[in-house]
Legacy VTK file of the C-alpha trace (Angstrom):
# vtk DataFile Version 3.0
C-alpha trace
ASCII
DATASET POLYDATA
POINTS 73 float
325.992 -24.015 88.039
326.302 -27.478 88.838
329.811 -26.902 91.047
327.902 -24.049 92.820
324.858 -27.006 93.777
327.340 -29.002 94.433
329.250 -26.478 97.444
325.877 -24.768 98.960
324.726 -28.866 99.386
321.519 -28.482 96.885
323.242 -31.682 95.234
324.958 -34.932 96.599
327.683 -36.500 94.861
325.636 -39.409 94.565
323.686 -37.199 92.753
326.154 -36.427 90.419
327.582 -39.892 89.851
323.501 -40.846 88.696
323.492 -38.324 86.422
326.809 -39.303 84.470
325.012 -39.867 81.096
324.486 -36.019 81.001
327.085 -34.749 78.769
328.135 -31.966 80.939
328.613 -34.247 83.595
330.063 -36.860 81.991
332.637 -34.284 80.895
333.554 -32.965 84.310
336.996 -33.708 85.913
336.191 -36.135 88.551
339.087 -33.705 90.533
336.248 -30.572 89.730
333.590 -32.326 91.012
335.428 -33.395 94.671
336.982 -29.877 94.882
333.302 -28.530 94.310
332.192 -30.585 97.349
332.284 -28.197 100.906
335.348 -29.150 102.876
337.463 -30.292 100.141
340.311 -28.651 98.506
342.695 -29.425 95.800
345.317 -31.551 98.163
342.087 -33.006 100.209
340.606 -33.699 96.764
344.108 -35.457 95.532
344.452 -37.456 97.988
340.824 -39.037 97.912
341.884 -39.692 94.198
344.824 -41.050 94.981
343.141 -43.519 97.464
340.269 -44.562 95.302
342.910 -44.998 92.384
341.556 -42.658 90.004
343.634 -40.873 87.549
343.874 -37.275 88.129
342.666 -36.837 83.997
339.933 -39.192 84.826
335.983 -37.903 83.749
332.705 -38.510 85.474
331.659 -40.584 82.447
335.069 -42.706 82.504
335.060 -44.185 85.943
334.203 -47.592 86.399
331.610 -49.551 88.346
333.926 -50.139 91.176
335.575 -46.519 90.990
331.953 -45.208 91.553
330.965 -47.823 94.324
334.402 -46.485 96.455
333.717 -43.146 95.315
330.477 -42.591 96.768
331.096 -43.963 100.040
LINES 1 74
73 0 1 2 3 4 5 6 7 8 9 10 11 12 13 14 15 16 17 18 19 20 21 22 23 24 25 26 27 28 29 30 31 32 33 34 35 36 37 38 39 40 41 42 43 44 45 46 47 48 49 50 51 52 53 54 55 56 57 58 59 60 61 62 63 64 65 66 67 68 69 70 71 72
């Protein structure tokens, strides 16, 4: 449900990042979440991951303060 916000633009990924403390957010893949996003793919997806350095196994709830700060510009 959330993924399908998430591509039809009912939800921001700021959005998502605030509500981390959710447990099925916190549990998401951040790599799930940025392939959910319109426009972005698995390689686009990847490569913002790689750029941001955040591990491909990396949750929602696991990414620091800076790793969210980068990630939501």
């Amino acid at each position: 449900e959330l993924k399908g916000e998430l591509k039809s633009g009912k939800l921001t990924l700021k959005d998502v990042l605030s509500r981390s403390g959710d447990d099925i957010v916190g549990k998401m893949k951040v790599s799930n979440v940025l392939e959910s996003l319109p426009g972005v793919g698995k390689v686009r997806a990847q490569k913002l991951m790689e750029e941001l350095d955040i591990s491909a196994s990396r949750r929602v709830r696991g990414l620091g303060a800076k790793q969210r700060e980068k990630f939501k510009k």
